[in-house]
Each structure stands twice: as C-alpha cells, then as structure tokens.
C-alpha positions as CSV (number, residue, x, y, z in Angstrom):
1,X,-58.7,23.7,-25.3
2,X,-60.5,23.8,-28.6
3,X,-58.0,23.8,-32.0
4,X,-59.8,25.6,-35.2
5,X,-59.6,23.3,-38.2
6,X,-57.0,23.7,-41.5
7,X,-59.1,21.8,-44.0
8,X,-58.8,22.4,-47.4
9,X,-61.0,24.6,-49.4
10,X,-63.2,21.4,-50.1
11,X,-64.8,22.0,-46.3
12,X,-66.1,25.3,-47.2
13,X,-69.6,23.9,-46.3
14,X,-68.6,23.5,-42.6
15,X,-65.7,26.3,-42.0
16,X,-66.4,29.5,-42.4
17,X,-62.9,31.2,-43.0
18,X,-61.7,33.2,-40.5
19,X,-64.5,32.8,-38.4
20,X,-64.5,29.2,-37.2
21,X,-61.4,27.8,-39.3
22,X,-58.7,28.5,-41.8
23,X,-59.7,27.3,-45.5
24,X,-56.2,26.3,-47.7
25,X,-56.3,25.5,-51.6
26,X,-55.6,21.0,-52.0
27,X,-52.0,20.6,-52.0
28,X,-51.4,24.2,-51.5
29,X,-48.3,23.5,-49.1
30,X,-47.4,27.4,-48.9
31,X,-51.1,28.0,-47.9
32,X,-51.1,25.5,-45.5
33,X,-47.7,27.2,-44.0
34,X,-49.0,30.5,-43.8
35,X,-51.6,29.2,-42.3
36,X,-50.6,27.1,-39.2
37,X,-47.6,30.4,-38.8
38,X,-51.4,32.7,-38.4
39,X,-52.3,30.3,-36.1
40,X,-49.0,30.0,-34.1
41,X,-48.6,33.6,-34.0
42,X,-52.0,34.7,-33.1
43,X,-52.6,32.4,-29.8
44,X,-56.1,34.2,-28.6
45,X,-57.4,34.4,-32.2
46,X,-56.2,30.5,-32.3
47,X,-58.6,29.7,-29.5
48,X,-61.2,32.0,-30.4
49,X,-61.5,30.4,-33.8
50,X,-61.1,27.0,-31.7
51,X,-64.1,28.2,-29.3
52,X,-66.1,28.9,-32.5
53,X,-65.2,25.6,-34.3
54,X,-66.7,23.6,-31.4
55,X,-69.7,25.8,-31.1
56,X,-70.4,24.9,-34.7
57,X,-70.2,21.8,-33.8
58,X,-71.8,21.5,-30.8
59,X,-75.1,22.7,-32.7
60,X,-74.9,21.6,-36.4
61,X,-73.0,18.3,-36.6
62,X,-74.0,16.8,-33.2
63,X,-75.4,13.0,-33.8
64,X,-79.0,14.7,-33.0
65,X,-79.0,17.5,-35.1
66,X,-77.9,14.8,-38.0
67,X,-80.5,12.8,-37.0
68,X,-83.1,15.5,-37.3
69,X,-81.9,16.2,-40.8
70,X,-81.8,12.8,-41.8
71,X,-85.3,12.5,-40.7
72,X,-86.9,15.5,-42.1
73,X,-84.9,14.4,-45.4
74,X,-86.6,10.6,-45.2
75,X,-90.1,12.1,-44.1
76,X,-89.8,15.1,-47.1
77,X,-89.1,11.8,-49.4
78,X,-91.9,9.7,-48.1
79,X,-94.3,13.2,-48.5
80,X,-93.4,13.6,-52.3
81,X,-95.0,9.9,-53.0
82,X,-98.2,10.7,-51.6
C-alpha cells in the first residue's frame, strides 16, 4: 500500500496538490490537521493519491531517470565550452 505525501508547500516541484499529495504551508499545524483528517476520512482517495505518488516516482525520481538528467545536465555543460 502506497501512502500520498504531506510535505510542506516547499515540495511543490514534486507533488502536485490533490493529485499525487497534499501541499501544507511550513509550520502550518492547522493545515497539516486538516490535512491528514482529508486523508483519514477519504480512504480510496488516500490510496489513489498514494497509487499516483509512487507512479511519480516510479518514472521521475528513479536513480535512472536522475542519472539521465544528471547526464544530459554534464554533457549540455561540456557542449557550451566548445
């Protein structure tokens, strides 16, 4: 069973809000509380988000797609001093 993350609004880049996650304010503690109650009250939305989350991560933030990034980043670099 897949959980969907609670970051704080400082993950927008990998949670999209609803979608895949639930995006709180820093130190927000009522956000955070209406938040996890969403998730507690809403099991199949819970693990779709959950589903979603991994999916996300399954395809952007596996260890090879970083790696492709990281070497498209290095080879643009080594391109531009040409």
């Amino acid at each position: 069973m897949s959980l969907p993350p609670l970051p704080s609004t400082r993950a927008a880049e990998v949670v999209a809000a609803g979608s895949n996650g639930l995006l709180v304010p820093p130190g927000d503690v009522e956000a955070v509380t209406g938040a996890l109650r969403t998730l507690l009250s809403e099991p199949q939305e819970r693990a779709a988000m959950g589903a979603r989350a991994l999916q996300y991560v399954r395809q952007q933030a596996s260890s090879e797609h970083c790696l492709r990034k990281l070497e498209a980043f290095y080879l643009d670099v080594v391109n531009r001093g040409r």
